[in-house]
C-alpha positions as a printed Julia matrix, in Angstrom:
557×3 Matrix{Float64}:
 323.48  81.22  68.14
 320.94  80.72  65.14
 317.4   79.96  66.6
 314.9   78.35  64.29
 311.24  78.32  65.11
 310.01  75.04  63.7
 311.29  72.22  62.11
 312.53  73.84  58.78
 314.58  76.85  58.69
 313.26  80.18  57.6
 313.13  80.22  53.55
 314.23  82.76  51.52
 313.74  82.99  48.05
 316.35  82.47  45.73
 316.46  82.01  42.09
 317.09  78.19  40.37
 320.53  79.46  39.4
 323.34  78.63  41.17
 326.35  80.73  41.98
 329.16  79.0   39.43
 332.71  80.11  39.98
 334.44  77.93  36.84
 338.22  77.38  36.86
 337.64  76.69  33.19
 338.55  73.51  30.56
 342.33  73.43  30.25
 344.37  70.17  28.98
 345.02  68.18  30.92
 343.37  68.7   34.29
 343.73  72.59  34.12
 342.36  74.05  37.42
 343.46  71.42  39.84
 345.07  73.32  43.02
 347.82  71.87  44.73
 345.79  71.67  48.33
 342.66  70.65  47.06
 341.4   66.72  47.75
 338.92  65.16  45.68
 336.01  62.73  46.84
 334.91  60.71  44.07
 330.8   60.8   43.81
 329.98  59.56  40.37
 331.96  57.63  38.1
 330.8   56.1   34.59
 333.48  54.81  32.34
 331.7   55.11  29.06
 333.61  52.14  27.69
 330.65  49.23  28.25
 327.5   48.04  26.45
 325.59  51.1   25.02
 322.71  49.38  27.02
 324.46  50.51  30.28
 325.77  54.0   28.7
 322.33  54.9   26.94
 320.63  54.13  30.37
 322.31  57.41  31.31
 322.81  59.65  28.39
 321.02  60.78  25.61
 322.07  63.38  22.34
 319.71  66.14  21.27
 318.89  65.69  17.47
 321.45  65.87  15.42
 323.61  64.35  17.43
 324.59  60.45  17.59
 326.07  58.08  19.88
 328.04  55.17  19.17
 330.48  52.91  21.12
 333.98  52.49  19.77
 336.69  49.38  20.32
 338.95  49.88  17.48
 342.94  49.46  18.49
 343.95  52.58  18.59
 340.78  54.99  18.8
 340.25  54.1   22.4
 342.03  55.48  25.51
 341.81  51.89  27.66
 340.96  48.24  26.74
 337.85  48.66  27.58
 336.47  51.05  24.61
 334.99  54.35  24.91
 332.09  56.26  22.98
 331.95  58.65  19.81
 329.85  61.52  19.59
 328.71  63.67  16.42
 327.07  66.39  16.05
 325.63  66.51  12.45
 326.34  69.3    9.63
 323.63  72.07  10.3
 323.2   72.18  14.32
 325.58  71.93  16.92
 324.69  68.7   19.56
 323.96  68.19  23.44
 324.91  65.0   25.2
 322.91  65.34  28.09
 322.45  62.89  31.33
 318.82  61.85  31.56
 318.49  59.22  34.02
 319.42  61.21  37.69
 321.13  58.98  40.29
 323.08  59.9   43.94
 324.84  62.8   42.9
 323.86  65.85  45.0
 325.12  69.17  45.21
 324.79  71.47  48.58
 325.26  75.08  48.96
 328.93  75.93  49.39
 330.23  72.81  48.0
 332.74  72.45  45.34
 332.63  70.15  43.0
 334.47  68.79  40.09
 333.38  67.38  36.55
 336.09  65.63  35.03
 336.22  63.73  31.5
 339.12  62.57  28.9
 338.39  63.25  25.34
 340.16  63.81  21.9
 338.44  64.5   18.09
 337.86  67.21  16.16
 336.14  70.56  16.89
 335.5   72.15  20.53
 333.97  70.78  23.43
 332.27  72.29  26.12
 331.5   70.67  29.6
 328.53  71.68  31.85
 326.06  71.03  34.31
 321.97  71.06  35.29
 320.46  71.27  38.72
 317.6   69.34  39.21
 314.56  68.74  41.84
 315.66  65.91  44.85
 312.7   64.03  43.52
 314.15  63.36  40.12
 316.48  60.72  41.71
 316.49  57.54  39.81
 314.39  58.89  37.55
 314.16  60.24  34.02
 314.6   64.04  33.54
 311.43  65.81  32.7
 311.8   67.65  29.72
 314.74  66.21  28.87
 317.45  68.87  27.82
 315.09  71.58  27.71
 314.96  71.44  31.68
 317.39  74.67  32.72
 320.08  75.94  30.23
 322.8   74.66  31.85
 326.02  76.26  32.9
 328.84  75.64  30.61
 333.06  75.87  30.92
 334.43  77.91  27.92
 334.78  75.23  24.96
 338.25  73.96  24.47
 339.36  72.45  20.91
 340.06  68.84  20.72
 342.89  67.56  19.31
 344.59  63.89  18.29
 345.65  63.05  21.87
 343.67  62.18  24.83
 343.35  65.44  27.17
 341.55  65.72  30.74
 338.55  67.83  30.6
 336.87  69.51  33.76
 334.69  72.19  34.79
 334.86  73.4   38.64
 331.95  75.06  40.25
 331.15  75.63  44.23
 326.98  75.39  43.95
 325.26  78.86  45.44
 322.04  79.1   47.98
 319.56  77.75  45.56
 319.12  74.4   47.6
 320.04  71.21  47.86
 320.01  69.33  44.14
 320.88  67.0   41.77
 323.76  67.07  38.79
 323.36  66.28  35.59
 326.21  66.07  33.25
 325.73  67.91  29.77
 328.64  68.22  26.85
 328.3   70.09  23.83
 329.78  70.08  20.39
 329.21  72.35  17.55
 328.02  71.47  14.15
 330.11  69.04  12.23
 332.19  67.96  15.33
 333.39  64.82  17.0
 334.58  63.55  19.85
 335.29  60.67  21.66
 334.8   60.41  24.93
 336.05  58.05  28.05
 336.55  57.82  31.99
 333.74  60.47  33.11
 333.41  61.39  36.64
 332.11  63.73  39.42
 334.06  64.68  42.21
 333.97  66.39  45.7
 336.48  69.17  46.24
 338.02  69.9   49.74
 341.11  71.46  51.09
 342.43  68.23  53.4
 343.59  71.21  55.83
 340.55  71.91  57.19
 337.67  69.68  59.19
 334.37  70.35  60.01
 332.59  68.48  62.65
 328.82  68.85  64.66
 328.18  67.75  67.88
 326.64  65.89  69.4
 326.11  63.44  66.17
 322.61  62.36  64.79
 321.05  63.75  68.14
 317.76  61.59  69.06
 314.53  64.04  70.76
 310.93  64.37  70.25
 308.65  67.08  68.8
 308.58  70.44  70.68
 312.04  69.98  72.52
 314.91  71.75  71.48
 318.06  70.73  70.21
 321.32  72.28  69.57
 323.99  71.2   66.69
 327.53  73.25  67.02
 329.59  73.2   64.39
 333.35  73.74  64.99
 335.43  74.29  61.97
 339.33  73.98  62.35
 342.4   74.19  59.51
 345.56  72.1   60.81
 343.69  71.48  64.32
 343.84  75.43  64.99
 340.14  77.33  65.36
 338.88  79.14  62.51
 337.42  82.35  63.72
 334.94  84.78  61.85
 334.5   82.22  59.53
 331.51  81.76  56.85
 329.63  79.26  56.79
 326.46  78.02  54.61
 323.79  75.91  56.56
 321.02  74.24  54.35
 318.3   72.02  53.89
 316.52  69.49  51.45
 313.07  70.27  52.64
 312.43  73.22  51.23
 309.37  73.77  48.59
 310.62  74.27  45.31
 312.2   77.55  43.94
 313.09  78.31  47.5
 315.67  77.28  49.45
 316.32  76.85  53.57
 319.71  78.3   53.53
 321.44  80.45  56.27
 324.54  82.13  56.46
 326.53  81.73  59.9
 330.16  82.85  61.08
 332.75  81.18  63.34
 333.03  82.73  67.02
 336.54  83.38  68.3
 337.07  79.76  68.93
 335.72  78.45  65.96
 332.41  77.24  66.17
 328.71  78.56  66.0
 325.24  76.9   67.21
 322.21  76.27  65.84
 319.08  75.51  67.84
 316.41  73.39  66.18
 312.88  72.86  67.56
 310.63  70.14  65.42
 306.93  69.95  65.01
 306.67  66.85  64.37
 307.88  63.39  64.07
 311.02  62.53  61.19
 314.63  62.3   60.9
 315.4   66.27  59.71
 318.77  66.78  57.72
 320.74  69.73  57.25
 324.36  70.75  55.6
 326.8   72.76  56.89
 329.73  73.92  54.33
 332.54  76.28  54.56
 332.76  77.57  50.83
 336.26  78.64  50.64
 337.45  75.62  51.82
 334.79  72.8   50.02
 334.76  70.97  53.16
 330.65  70.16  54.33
 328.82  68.23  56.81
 325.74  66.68  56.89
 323.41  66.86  60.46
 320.53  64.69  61.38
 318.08  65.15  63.53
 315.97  62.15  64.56
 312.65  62.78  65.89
 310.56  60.02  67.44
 307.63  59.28  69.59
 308.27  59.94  73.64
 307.68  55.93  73.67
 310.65  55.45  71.21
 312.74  57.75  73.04
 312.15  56.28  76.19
 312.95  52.12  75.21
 316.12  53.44  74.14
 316.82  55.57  77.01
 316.45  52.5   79.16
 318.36  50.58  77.16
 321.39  52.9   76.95
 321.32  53.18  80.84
 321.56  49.96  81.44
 325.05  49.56  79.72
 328.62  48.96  80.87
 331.06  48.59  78.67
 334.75  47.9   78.87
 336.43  51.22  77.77
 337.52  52.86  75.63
 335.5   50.39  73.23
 336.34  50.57  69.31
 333.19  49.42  67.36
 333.74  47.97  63.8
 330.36  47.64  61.49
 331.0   45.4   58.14
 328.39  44.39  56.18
 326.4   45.75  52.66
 323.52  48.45  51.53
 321.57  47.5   54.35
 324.43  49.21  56.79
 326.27  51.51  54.23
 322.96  53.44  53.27
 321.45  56.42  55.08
 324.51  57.46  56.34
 324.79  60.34  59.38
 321.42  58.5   60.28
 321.32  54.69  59.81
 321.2   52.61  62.75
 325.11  52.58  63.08
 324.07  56.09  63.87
 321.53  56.08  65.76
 323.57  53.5   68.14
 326.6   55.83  68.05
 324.44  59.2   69.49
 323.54  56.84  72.41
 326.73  55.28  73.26
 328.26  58.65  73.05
 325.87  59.9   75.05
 326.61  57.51  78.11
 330.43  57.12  77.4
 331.33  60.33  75.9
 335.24  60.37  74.03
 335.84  56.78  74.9
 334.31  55.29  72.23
 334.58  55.21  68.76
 333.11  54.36  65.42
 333.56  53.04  61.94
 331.54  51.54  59.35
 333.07  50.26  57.13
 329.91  48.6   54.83
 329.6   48.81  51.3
 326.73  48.52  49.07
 326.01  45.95  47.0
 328.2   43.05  49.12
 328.7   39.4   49.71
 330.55  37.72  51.97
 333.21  37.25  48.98
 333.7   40.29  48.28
 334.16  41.12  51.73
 336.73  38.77  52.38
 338.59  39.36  49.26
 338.85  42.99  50.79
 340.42  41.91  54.07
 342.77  39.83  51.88
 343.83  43.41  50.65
 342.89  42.33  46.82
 341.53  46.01  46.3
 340.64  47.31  42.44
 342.06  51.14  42.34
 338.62  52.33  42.14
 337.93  50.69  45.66
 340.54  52.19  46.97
 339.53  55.28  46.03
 335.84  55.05  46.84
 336.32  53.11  50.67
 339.36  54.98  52.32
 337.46  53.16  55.73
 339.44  50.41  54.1
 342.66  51.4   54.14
 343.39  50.26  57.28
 340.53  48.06  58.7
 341.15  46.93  61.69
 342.81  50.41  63.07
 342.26  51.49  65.56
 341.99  47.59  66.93
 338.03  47.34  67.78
 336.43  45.62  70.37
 333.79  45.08  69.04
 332.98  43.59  65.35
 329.63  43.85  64.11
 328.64  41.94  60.89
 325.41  42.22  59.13
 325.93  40.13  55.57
 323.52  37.71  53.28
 320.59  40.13  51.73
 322.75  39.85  48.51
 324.2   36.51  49.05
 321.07  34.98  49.44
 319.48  36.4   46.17
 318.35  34.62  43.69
 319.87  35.57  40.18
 317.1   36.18  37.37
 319.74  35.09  34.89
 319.71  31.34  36.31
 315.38  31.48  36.65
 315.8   32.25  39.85
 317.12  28.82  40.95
 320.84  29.36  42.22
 321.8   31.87  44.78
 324.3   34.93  43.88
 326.74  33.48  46.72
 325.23  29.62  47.21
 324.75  28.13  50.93
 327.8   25.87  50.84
 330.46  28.8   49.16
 328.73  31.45  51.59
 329.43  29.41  54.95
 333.26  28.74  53.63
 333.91  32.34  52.93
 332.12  33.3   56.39
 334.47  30.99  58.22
 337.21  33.09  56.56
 336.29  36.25  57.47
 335.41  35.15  61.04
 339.29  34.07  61.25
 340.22  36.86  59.25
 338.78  39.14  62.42
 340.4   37.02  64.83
 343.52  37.18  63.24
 344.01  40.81  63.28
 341.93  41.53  66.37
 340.52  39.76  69.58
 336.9   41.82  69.31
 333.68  40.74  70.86
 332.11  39.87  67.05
 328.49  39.62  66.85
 326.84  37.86  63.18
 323.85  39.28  62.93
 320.72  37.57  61.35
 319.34  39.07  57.56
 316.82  41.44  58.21
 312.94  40.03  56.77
 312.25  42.67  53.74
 309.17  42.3   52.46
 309.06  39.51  49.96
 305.78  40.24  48.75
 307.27  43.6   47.21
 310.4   42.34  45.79
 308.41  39.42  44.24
 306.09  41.72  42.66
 308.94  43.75  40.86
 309.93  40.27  39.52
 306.9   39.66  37.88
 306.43  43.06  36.99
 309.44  42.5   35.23
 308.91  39.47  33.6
 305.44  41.19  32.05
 307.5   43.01  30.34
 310.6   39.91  29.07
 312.77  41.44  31.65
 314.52  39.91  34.3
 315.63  40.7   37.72
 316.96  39.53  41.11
 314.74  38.46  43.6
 315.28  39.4   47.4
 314.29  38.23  50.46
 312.44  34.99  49.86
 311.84  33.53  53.33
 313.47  30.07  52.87
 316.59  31.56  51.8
 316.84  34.33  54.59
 315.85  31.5   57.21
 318.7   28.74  55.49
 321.45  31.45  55.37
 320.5   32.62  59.06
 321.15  29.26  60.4
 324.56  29.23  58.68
 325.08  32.82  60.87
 324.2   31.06  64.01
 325.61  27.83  63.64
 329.27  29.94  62.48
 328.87  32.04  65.33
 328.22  29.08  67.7
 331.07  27.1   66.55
 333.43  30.72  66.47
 332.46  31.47  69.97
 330.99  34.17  68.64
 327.29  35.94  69.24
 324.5   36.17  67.19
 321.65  38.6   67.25
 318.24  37.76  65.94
 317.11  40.77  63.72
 315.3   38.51  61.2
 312.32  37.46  63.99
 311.75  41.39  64.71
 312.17  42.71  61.37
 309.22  39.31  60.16
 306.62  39.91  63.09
 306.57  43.7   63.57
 302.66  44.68  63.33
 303.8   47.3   60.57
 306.61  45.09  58.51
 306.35  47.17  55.59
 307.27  50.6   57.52
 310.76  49.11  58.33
 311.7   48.79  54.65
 312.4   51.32  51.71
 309.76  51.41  48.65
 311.83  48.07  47.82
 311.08  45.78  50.33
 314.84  45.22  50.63
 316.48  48.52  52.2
 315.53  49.24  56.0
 313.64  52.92  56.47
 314.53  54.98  59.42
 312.04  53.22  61.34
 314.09  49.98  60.48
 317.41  51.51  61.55
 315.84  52.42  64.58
 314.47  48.82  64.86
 317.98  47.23  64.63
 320.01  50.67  66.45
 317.36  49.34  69.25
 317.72  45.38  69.24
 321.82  46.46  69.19
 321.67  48.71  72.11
 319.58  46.19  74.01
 321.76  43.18  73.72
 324.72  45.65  74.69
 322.62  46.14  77.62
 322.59  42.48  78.29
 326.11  41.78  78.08
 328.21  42.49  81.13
 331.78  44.52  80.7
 334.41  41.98  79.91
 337.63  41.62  78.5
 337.67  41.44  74.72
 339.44  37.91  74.99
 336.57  35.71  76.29
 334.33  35.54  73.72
 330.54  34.86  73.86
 328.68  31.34  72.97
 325.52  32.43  73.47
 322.69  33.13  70.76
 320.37  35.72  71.68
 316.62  36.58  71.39
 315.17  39.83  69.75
 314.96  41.52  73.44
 318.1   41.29  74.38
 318.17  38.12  76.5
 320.55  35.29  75.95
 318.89  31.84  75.13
């Protein structure tokens, strides 16, 4: 067992450079071992406007960019980019706009990209600072060297590029995605992406999940690591964390017990959800931890709350729904709920959220229709199989995005408009009661904070741009009587989280820098208003459904 003093782990100073081991550029796909799985992180097909390439990559001079369409030069239908480097210098096409793709200690990773041309082509990387995330590199290029595959020629026909590296103990970072060409080369360039790479064999898992406490009481994470079900013993392990000051790094090394798992104690200082990673290198397979810490008031309302709970057992719960559910994972409120229910019911129930960011109520419904592009598939496994195991409980948390209003049409019409959004609700409200008899609950749009998405409108506008705007309070309120009158009319429930999320004496805390995404106190809000109305509900077989509406505390109206 691993004891750790305060709420960070003891540093120790490591250099910016990351242990690489590179499988090398081979054509195609050298490097790819039969037992190793790959979770796609990043992908960019390089085949749309240069407006939406160039927002992500830029060439050193010399070097030029250009977007191809041509019959015949182009791998797909949907085109593909050139780039030269000129005559007397060799070229760098470099990512300089930083997005979700992070790299942990002991993780293994995969760039992957299809190319053809003339000359030799090298693929590579750059670790950068957490807080470069949607942001512009500093320094461009110039920012670390880089750590490059050996170069590979090109020839006529399309080959698979990649370069495989398992990141070292210099803390938790972002990629960025370099190629380089020598002088008077070319190369065209399609279907980039960034994968995760695991051997499907073994499973790592930390208990108890997202674990809820407050400042100066101790928890304890245990990690168990298993290949084929079967204990791995004297195992090594790397446990980090993103907190660490810069050019040092919260990493520590642990090993497996004889039955496979090892503890960590943790102790916080103060308030704030704490993450950490756990990977086992030679495998690629990782986990991230959360630690929530909160106020002994917090703790305590959901305390009550969870003891005042029966449930029918064993209880499924199925979460659908779009950015608002999907983000934060490990410690959004689907979380949060989940450490508590877990808590009082132990094994017997289970979990899966199935939310994706960025959805409407169409596109959720043309997913349960099983009209899946091969990239979805890919990406949202959780899909698969929806409604397996067959939940009891269906939670569905829709409308931020179909209630935007599109910049394109001067912000007049709706991206999914009132009339189309309660015919495709009705749809997927059938569509769960045709493959399930759950307990489903619609709940309301959470507030935002319209004053800051309406400021990034005209922000925008100052400068001829447009952009969607979110969370304008007659739309929320018009969609959120379509939820309750659908849920009335479905037997259904419907939970308020709109009249919470609007009146809290600190609105703006609930929400992300957006006004749109909900913070971790705003998953804590909704884990909370969730576990109440739980509370409220008496134990009953999954076929009599519910007609009643309920208030933010819990109580039916």
């Amino acid at each position: 067992m691993i004891h750790l003093g305060d709420d960070r782990y003891h540093t120790v100073r490591i250099g910016l450079h990351a242990w690489v081991l590179l499988s090398g550029l081979a054509a195609p796909s050298v490097g790819h071992a039969d037992d190793c799985a790959e979770e796609l992180l990043f992908h960019h097909g390089l085949g749309g406007p240069m407006e939406k390439i160039t927002k992500y990559f830029r060439t050193t001079e010399g070097g030029s960019l250009r977007r191809v369409t041509e019959a015949g030069q182009t791998r797909t239908t949907q085109g593909c980019i050139r780039f030269d480097a000129g005559t007397d210098r060799p070229a760098l096409l470099y990512q300089w706009f930083l997005s979700r793709t992070r790299i942990v200690p002991g993780g293994r990773y995969r760039i992957s990209i299809w190319a053809r041309g003339r000359g030799r082509l090298e693929v590579g990387h750059t670790r950068h600072a957490l807080s470069c995330r949607y942001r512009e590199v500093p320094g461009g290029p110039a920012l670390g060297r880089g750590t490059y595959a050996p170069s590979v020629a090109l020839g006529d026909k399309w080959q698979r590029f990649t370069q495989d590296f398992t990141a070292g103990e210099a803390g938790e970072a972002l990629l960025g995605v370099r190629f380089r060409l020598p002088a008077r080369s070319t190369a065209y360039l399609d279907g980039l992406s960034v994968t995760r790479l695991h051997d499907p064999r073994f499973t790592l898992t930390i208990s108890p999940h997202h674990p809820m406490l407050t400042p100066g009481r101790p928890a304890e994470l245990t990690v168990h690591l298993h290949r084929d079900g079967a204990p791995v013993t004297a195992a090594d392990l790397v446990a980090s964390g993103p907190d660490a000051p810069p050019q040092e790094t919260a990493v520590r090394r642990l090993r497996t017990d004889e039955v496979g798992t090892v503890s960590l104690m943790f102790t916080p200082t103060e308030d704030g959800c704490r993450a950490f990673t756990f990977a086992h290198p030679d495998s690629g397979v990782m986990r991230p931890a959360y630690v929530d810490v909160v106020d002994e008031q917090t703790r305590r309302a959901f305390a009550d709350a969870a003891g005042r709970l029966t449930l029918t057992l064993p209880a499924h719960f199925l979460f659908l729904g779009d950015s608002l559910t999907d983000m934060l994972r490990g410690h959004n409120y689907v979380d949060k709920l989940r450490f508590w229910l877990e808590g009082r019911f132990s094994q017997k129930v289970s979990f899966k959220n199935a939310a994706v960011g960025g959805d409407t109520i169409t596109r959720i419904v043309r997913r349960m229709a099983g009209n899946m592009s091969q990239y979805e598939r890919d990406k949202y496994p959780q899909w698969h199989d929806l409604f397996s195991p067959r939940p009891q409980w269906v939670f569905l948390f829709v409308g931020a995005n179909d209630s935007k209003l599109l910049g394109a049409g001067d912000w007049k019409e709706a991206m999914v408009p009132p009339a189309a959004f309660e015919e495709q609700l009705r749809a997927a409200v059938s569509k769960i009661k045709e493959h399930a008899a759950p307990r489903l609950v619609l709940l309301s749009t959470a507030a935002g904070v319209y004053e800051k998405t309406k400021a990034r409108v005209d922000d925008r506008l100052k400068r001829r741009q447009k952009a969607n705007l979110f969370c304008k309070p007659e739309m929320l309120e018009a969609y959120n009587a379509i939820l309750q009158r659908v849920a009335r009319e479905a037997g259904a429930d419907y939970l308020d989280i709109y009249t919470p999320t609007r009146t809290h004496p600190n609105q703006a805390a609930l929400f992300q820098a957006d006004g749109i995404h909900l913070s971790e106190a705003g998953n804590r809000l909704v884990a909370l208003e969730i576990l109440r109305f739980l509370a409220s509900r008496p134990a009953r077989p999954s076929s009599a459904p519910s007609t009643q509406t309920h208030r933010p505390d819990g109580v039916p109206q």
